[in-house]
DRENTORDO-217528 format. One record per residue (C-alpha): residue number from 1; residue in three letters; x, y, z. Coordinates in Angstrom, 1 decimal, decimal comma. Each point is the difference from the previous one (the first is absolute). Example, Ala and Ser with C-alpha at 12.3 -4.5 7.8 and 13.67 -1.06 7.14 Angstrom:
! DRENTORDO-217528
<1; "ALA"; <12,3; -4,5; 7,8>>
<2; "SER"; <1,4; 3,4; -0,7>>
This chain:
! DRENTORDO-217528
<1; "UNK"; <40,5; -32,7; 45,6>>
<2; "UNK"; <1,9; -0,2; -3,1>>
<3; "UNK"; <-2,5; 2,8; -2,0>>
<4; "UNK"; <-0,1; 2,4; 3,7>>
<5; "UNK"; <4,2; 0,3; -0,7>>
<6; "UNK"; <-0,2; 0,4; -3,3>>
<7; "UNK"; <-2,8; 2,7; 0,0>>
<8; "UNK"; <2,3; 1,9; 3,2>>
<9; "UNK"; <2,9; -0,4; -2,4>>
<10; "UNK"; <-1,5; 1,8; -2,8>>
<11; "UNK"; <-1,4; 2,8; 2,4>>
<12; "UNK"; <3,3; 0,6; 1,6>>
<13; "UNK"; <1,3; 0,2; -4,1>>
<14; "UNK"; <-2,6; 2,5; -0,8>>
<15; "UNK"; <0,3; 2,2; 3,6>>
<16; "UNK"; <3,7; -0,1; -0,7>>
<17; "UNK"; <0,0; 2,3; -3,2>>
<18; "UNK"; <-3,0; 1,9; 1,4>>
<19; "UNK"; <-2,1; -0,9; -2,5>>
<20; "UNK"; <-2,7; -1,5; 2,3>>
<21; "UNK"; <-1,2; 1,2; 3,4>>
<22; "UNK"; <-2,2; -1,1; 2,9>>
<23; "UNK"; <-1,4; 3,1; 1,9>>
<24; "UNK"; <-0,8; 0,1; 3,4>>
<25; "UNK"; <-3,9; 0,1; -1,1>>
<26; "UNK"; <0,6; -2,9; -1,4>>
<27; "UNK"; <-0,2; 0,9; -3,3>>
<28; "UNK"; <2,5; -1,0; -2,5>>
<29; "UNK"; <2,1; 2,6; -2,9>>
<30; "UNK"; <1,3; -0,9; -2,6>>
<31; "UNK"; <2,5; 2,7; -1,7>>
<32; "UNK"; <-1,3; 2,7; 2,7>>
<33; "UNK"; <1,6; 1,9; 2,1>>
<34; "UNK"; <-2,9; 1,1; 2,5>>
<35; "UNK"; <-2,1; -2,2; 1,8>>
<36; "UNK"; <-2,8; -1,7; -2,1>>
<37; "UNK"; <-3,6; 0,9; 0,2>>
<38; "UNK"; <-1,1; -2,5; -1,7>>
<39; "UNK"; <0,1; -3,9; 0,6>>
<40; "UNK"; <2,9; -0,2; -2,6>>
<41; "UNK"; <0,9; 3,1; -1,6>>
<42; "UNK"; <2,3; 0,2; -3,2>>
<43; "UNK"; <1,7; 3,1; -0,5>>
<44; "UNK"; <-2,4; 2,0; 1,4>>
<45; "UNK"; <-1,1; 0,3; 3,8>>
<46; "UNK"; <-3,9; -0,8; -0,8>>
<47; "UNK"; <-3,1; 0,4; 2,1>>
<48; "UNK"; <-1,0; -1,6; 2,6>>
<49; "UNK"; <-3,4; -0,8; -1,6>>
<50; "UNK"; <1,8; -2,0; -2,7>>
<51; "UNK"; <1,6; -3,5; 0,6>>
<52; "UNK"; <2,2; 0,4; -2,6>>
<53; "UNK"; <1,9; 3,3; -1,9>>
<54; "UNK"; <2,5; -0,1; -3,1>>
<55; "UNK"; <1,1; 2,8; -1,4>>
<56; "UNK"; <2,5; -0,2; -2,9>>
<57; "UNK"; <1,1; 2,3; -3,1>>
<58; "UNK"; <-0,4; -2,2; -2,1>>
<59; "UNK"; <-2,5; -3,1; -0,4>>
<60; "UNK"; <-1,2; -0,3; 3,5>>
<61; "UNK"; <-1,6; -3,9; 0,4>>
<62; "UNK"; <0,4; -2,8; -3,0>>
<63; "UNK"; <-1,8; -3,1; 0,3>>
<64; "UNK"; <0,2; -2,9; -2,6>>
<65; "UNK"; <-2,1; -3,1; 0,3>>
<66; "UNK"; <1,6; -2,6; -2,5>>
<67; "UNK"; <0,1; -4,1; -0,3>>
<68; "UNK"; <-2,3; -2,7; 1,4>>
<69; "UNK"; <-2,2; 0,5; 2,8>>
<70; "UNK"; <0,0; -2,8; 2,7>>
<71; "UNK"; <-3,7; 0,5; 0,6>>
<72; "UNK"; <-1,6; -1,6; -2,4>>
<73; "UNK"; <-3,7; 0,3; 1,4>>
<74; "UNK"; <0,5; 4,0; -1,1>>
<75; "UNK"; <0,2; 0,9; -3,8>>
<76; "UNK"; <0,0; 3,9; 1,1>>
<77; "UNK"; <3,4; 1,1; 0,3>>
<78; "UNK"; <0,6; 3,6; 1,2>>
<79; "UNK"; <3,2; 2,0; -0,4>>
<80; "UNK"; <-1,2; 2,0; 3,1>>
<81; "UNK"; <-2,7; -0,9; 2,2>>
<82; "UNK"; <-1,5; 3,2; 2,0>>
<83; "UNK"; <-3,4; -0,5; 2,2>>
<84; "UNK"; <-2,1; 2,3; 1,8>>
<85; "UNK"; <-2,7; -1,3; 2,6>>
<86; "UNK"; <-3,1; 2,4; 0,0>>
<87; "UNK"; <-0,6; 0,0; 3,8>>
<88; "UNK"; <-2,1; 3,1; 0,6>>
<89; "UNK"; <-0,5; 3,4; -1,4>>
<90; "UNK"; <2,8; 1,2; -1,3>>
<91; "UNK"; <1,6; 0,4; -3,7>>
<92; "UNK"; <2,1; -3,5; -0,5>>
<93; "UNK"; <1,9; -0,1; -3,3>>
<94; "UNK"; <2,1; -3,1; -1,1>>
<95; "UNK"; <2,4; 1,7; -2,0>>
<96; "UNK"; <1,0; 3,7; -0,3>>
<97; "UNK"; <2,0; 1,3; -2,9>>
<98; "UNK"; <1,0; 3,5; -0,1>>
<99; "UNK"; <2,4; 1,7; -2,7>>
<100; "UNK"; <-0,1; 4,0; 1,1>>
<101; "UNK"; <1,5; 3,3; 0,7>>
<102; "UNK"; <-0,9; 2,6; 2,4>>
<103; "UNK"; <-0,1; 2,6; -3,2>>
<104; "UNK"; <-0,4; -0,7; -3,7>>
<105; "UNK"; <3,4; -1,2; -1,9>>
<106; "UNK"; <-1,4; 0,3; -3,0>>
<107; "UNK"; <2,3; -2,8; -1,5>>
<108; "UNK"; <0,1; -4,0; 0,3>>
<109; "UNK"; <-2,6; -2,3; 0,5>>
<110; "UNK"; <-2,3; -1,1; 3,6>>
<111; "UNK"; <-1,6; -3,4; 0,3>>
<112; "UNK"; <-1,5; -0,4; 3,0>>
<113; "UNK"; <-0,7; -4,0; -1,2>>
<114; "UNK"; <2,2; -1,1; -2,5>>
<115; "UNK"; <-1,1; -3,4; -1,2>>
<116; "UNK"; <0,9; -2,0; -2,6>>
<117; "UNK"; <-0,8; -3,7; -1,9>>
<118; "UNK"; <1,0; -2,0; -2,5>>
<119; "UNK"; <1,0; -3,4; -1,8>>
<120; "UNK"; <-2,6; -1,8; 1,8>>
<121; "UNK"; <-2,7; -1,7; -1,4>>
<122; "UNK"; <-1,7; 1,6; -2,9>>
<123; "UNK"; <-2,8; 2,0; 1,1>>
<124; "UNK"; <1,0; 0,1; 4,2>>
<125; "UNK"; <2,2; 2,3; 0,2>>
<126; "UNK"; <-0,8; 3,0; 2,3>>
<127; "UNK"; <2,3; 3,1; 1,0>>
<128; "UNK"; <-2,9; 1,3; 2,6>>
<129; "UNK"; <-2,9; -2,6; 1,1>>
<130; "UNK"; <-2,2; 1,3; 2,4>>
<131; "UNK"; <-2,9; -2,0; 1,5>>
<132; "UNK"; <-2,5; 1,2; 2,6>>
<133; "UNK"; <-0,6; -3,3; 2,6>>
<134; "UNK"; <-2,6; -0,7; 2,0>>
<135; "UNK"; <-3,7; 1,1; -0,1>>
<136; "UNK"; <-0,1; 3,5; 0,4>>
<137; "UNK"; <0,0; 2,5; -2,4>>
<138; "UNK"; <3,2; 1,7; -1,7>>
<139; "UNK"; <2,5; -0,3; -3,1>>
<140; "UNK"; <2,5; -2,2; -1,1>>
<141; "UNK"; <2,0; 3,3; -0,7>>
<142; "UNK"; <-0,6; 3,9; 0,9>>
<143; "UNK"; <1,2; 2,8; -1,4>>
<144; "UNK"; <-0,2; 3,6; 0,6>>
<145; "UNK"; <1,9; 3,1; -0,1>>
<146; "UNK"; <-1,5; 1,8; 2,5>>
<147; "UNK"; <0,5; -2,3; 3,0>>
<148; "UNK"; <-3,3; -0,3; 0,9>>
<149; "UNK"; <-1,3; -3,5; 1,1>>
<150; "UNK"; <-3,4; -0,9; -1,7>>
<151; "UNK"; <-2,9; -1,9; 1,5>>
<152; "UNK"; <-0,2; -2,8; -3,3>>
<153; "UNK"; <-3,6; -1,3; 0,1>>
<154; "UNK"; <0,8; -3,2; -1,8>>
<155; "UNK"; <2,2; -2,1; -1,1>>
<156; "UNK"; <2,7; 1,1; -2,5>>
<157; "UNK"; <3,1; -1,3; -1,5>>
<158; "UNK"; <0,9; 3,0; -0,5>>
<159; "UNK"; <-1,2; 4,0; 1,5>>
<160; "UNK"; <1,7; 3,2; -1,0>>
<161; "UNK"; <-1,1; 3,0; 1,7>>
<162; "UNK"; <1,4; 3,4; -2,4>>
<163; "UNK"; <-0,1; 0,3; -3,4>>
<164; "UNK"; <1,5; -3,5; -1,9>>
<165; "UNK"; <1,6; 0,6; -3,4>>
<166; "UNK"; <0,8; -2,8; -2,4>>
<167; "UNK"; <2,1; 0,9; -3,2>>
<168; "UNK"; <-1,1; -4,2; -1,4>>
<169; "UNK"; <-3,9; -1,6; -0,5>>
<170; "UNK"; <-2,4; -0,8; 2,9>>
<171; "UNK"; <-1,4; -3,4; -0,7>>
<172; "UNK"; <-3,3; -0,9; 1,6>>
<173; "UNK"; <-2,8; 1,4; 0,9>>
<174; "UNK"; <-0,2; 3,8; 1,6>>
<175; "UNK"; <-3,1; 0,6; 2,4>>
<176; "UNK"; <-1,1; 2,9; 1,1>>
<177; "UNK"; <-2,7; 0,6; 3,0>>
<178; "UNK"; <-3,5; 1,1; -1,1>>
<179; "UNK"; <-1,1; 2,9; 0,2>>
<180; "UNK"; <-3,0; -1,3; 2,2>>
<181; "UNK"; <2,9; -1,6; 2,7>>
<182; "UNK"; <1,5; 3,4; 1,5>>
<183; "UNK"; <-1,5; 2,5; -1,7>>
<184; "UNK"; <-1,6; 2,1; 2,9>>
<185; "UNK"; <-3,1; 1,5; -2,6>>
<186; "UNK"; <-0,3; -1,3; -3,7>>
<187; "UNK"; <-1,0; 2,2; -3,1>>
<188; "UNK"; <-1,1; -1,6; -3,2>>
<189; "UNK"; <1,8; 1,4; -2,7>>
<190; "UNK"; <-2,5; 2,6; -2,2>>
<191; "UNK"; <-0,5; -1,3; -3,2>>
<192; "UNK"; <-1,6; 1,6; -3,3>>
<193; "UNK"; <-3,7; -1,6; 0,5>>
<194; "UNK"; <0,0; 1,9; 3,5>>
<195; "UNK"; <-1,7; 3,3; -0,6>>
<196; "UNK"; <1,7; 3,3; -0,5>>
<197; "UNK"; <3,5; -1,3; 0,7>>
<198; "UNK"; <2,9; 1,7; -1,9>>
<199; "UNK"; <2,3; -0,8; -1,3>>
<200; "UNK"; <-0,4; -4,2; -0,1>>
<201; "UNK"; <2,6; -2,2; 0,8>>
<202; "UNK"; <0,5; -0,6; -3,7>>
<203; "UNK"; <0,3; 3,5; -0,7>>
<204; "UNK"; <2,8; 0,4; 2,6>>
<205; "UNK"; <2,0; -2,9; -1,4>>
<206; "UNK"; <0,0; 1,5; -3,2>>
<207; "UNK"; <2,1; 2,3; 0,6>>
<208; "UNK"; <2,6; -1,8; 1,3>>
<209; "UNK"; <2,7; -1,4; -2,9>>
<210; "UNK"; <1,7; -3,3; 0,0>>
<211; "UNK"; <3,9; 0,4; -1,1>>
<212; "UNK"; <2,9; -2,6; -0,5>>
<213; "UNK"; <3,0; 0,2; 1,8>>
<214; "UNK"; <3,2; -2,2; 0,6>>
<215; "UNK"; <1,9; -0,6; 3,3>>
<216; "UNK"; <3,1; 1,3; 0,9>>
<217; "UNK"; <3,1; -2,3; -0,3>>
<218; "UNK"; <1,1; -0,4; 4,1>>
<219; "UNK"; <3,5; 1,8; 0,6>>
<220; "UNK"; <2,5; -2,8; 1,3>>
<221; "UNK"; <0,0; -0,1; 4,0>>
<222; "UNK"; <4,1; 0,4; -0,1>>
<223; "UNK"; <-0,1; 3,1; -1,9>>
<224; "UNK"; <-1,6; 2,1; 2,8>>
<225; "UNK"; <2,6; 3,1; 1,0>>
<226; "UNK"; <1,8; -0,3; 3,6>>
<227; "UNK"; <-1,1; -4,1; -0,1>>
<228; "UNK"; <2,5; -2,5; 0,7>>
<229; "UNK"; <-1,7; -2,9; -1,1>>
<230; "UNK"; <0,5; -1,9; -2,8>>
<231; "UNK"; <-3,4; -1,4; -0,9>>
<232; "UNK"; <-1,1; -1,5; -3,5>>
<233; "UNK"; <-2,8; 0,6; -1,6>>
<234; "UNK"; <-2,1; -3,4; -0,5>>
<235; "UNK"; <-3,9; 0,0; -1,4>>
<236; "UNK"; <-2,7; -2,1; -0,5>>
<237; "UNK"; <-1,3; -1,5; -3,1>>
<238; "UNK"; <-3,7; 1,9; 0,5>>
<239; "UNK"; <2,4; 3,1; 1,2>>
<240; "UNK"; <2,0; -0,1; -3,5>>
<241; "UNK"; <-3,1; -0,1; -2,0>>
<242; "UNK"; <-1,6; 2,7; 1,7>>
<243; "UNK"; <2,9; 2,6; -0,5>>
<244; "UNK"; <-1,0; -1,5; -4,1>>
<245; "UNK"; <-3,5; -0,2; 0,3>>
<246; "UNK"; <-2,4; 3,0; -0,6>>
<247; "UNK"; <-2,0; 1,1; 2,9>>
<248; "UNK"; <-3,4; 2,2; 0,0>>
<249; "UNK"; <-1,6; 1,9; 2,7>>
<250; "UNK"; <-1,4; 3,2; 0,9>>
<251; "UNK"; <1,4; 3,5; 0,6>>
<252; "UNK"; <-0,2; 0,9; 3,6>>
<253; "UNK"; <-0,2; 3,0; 0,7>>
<254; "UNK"; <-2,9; 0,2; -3,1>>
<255; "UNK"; <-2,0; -2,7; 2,0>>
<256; "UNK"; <0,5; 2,4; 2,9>>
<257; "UNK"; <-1,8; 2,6; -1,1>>
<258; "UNK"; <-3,3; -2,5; -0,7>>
<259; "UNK"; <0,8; -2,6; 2,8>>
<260; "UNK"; <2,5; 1,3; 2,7>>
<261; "UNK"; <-0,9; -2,7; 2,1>>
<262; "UNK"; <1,6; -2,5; -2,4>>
<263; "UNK"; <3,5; 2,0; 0,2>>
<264; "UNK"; <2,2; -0,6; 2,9>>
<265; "UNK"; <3,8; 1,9; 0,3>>
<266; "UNK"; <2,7; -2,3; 1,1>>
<267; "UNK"; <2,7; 1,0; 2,6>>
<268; "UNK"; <2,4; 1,1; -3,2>>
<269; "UNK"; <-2,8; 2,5; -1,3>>
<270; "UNK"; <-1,6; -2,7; -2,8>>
<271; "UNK"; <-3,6; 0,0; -0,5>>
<272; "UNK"; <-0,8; -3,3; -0,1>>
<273; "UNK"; <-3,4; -1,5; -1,2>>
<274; "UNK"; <-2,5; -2,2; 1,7>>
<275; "UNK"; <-0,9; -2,0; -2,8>>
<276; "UNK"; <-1,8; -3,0; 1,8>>
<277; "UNK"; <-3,1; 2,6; 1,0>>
<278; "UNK"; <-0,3; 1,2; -3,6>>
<279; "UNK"; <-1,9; -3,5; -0,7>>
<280; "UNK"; <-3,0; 1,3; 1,5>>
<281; "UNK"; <-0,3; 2,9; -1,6>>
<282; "UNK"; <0,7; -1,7; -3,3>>
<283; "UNK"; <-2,8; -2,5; 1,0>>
<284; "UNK"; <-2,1; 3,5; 0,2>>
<285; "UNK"; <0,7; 1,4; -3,5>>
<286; "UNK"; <-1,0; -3,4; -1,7>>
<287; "UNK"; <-3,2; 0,1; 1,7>>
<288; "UNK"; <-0,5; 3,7; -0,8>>
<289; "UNK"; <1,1; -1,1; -3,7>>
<290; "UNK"; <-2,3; -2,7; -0,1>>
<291; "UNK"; <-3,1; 2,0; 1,4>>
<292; "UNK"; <1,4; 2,9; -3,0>>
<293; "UNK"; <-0,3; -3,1; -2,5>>
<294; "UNK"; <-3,4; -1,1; 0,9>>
<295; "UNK"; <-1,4; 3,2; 0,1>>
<296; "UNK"; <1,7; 0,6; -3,6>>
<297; "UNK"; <-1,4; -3,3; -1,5>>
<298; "UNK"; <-3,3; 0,4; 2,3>>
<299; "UNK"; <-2,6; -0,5; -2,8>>
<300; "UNK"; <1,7; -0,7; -3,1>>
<301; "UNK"; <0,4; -4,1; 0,8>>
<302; "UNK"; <-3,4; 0,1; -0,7>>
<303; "UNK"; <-0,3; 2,2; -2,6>>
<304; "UNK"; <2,6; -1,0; -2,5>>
<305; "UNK"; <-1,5; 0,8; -3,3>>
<306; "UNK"; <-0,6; -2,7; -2,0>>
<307; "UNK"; <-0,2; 1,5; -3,6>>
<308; "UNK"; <-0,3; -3,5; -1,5>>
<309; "UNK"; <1,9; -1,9; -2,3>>
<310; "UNK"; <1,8; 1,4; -2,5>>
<311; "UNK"; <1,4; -2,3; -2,9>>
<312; "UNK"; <4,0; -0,9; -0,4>>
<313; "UNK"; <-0,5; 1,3; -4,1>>
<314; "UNK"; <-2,5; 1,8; -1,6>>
<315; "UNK"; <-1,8; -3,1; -1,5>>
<316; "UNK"; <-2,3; -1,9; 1,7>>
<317; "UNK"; <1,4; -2,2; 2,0>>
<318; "UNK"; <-0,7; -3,5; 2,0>>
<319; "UNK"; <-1,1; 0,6; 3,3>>
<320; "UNK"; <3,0; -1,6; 1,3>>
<321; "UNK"; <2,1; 2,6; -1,6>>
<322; "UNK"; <-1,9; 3,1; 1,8>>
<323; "UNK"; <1,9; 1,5; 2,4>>
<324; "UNK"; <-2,0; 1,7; 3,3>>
<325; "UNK"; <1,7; 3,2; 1,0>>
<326; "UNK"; <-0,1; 1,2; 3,5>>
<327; "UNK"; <1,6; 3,4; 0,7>>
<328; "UNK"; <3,3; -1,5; 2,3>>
<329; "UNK"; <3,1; 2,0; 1,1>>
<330; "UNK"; <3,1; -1,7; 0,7>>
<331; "UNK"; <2,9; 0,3; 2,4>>
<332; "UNK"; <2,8; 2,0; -1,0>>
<333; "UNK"; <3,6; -1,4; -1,2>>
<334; "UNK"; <2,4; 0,4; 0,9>>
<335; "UNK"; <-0,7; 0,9; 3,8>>
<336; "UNK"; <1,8; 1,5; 1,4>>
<337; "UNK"; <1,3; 2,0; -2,6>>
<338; "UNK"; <2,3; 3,0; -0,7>>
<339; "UNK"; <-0,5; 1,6; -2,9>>
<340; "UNK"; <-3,1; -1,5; -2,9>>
<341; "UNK"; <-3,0; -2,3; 1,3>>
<342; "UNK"; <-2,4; -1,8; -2,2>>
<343; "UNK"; <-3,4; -0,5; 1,3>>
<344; "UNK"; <-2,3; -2,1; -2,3>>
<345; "UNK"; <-3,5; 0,1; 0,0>>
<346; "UNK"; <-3,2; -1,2; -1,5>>
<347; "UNK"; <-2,8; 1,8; -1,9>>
<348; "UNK"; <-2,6; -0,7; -2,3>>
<349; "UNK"; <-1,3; 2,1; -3,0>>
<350; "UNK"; <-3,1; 0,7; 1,4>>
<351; "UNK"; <1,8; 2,3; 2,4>>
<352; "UNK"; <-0,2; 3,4; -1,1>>
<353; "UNK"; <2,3; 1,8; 2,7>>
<354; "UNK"; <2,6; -1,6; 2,7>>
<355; "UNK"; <2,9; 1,6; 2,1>>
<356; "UNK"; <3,0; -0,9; 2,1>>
<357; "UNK"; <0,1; 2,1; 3,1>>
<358; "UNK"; <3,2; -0,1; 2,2>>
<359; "UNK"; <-0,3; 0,8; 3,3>>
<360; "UNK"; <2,7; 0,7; 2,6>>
<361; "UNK"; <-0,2; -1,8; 3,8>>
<362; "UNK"; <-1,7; 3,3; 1,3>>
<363; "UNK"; <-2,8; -0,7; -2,2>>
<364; "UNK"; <0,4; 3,1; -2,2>>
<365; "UNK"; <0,3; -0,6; -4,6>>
<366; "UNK"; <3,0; 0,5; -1,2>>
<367; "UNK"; <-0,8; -1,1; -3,6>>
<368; "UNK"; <-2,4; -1,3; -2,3>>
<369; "UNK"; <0,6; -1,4; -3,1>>
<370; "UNK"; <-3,3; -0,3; -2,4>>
<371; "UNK"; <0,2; -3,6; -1,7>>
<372; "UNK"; <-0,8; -0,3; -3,8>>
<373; "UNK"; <0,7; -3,2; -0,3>>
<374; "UNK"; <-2,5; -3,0; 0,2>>
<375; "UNK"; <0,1; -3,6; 0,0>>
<376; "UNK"; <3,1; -1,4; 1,9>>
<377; "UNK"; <2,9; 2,6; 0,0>>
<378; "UNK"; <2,3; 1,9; 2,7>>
<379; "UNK"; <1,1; 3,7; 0,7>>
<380; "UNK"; <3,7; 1,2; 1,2>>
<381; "UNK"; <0,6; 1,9; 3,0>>
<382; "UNK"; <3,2; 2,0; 0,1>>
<383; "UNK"; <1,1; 0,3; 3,9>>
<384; "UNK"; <1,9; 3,5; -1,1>>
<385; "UNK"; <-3,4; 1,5; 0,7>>
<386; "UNK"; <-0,2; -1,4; 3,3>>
<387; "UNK"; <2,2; 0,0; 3,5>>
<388; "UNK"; <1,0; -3,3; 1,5>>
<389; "UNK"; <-2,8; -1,8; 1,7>>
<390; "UNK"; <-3,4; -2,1; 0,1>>
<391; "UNK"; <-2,5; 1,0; -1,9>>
<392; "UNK"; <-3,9; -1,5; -1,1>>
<393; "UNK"; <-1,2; 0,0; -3,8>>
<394; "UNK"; <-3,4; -0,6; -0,7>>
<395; "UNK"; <-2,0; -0,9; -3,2>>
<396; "UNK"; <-2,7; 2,0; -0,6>>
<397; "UNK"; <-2,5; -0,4; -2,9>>
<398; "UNK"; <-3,8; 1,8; -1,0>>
<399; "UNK"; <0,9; 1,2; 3,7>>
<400; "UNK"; <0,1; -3,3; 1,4>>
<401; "UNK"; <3,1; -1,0; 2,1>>
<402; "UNK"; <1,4; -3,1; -1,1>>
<403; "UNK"; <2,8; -0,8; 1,9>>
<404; "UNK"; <2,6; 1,4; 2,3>>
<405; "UNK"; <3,6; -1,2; 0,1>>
<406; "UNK"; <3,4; 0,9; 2,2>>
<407; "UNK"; <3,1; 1,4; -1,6>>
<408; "UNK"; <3,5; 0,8; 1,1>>
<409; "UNK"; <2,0; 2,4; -0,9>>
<410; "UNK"; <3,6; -0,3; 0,9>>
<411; "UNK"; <3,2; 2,4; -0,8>>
């Protein structure tokens, strides 16, 4: 009885200064003038499909969770607890955040979900964790800038439906589907041992140029005109050594013109590549490569002139002293290289006439170089006879091809 007049007490307090009204619906107001929709409406009249309505200027609900909980069967505890029942076909959504404006501002910052974590125990603490229950499919966490739901087949921590950027690393492992697993007809790729095709894979990534570039350093977020946020710029180790780092890749819009399925444009007008399905044509041009080899060397292995031994001095010498020439050619150093080259070779004196042929990717000469010397020796190449790129020297002596070897060329 003692609680009922206290509780009447503190209404009659509150209706006094107007500050809290009972409608006739039944509905209670709190700082309103018109009769509640809602339940309990605060400062706003509500709807009458929401229990509850605030409305403030300024911070409209605060919750704070703080000291020891009295149930101590339950480690979990919540600074706001909000549940859904799924019971039937409709769209059920624990908890909505929206930040938004009928028209662009063009200023400030919107976070739908605002969520932040810290001091807790090293390595558990998580602004966002999302975690997909039960046995059907889904994702611990979807994201999209379209609004358009997805049907997941699977089970993901994670499902992003759009275009993802990340400015640090990916660590893991990136898979992509096969082309056997949706492609709707498959093509093998024409390679240079298929007759009459032209140009070959190889061919086609010759022309393309590698070039070394450097990021851009990221403008500071609280620098932006019209913004009234004052944001500081923070970034990751891996981010810091990237802007020092470096980095290699491909022109696009020269891949373009040989492979305009590899080059995407991004929504700000970018051409992006597709690096990931470059691999398999790659895997294409060593194989062509390797067939170009073998048909190169296709004979010789077997045919390396053995002019017989030649002595170390002119004197007779022990046999152990003899030395057995084989005509050899050796791999070029350094390789890659920019300017000079050495390539060393072997040839016996019994040789009476040996040449160095360079050929470009394209299979056409674009030098030979006779070699006087014999016995173990080497010949220069100067690159400021050649443009940047891979090239094949061969060994060719009394008309028989040694060897073939790879060069590059870089600028």
């Amino acid at each position: 009885m003692r609680k009922m007049v206290l509780v009447g007490m503190l209404f009659a307090s509150v209706c006094a200064s107007a500050q809290l009204k009972v409608a006739e619906n039944g509905n209670i107001g709190i700082q309103l003038d018109e009769t509640p929709l809602s339940a309990v409406s605060i400062g706003a009249t509500g709807s009458a499909f929401t229990k509850m309505t605030v409305f403030s200027n300024n911070n409209t609900v605060s919750l704070t969770r703080r000291g020891t909980s009295t149930i101590t069967s339950d480690k979990w505890r919540y600074g706001l607890v909000s549940w859904n029942h799924v019971d039937g076909g409709d769209y059920y959504v624990g908890l909505k955040g929206w930040a938004s404006y009928s028209t662009p501002r063009g200023q400030g910052r919107a976070y739908g979900v605002y969520a932040q974590a810290g001091n807790s125990s090293s390595g558990y603490n998580y602004g966002v964790y999302g975690l997909v229950g039960g046995t059907q499919n889904g994702t611990g966490i979807y994201g999209t800038a379209t609004a358009y739901d997805a049907n997941i087949n699977g089970r993901y921590a994670g499902y992003f439906y759009g275009d993802v950027k990340v400015t640090g690393n990916l660590y893991g492992t990136i898979l992509t589907e096969g082309a056997s697993a949706n492609a709707i007809a498959t093509q093998s790729i024409q390679s240079a041992t298929d007759i009459g095709t032209t140009p070959t894979v190889t061919e086609q990534l010759s022309q393309l140029n590698a070039v070394q570039y450097n990021l851009p350093v990221p403008v500071s977020t609280a620098s932006l005109e019209g913004d009234t946020a004052n944001q500081v710029l923070t970034m990751s180790t891996t981010e810091m050594q990237a802007l020092e780092k470096n980095h290699y890749g491909l022109m696009a819009a020269q891949l373009q013109q040989v492979y305009p399925d590899l080059v995407y444009e991004n929504q700000q007008g970018d051409l992006c590549i597709n690096y990931i399905e470059m691999i398999p044509l790659l895997v294409e041009s060593i194989k062509e490569l390797k067939a170009e080899i073998t048909q190169l060397k296709s004979g010789s292995e077997n045919e390396l002139m053995t002019y017989g031994t030649r002595s170390v001095n002119d004197e007779s010498p022990a046999v152990e002293d003899d030395v057995l020439l084989i005509p050899a050619l050796e791999q070029n150093n350094p390789n890659p290289f920019t300017e000079n080259t050495v390539i060393g070779y072997t040839l016996p004196e019994e040789v009476n006439n040996a040449v160095l042929y360079i050929y470009n990717m394209n299979g056409n000469q674009v030098d030979e170089l006779p070699l006087p010397g014999r016995g173990k020796t080497s010949v220069t190449i100067s690159g400021g006879k050649l443009t940047a790129g891979m090239y094949l020297y061969s060994l060719v002596a009394d008309g028989k091809v040694i060897d073939t070897k790879r060069m590059i060329l870089t600028k």
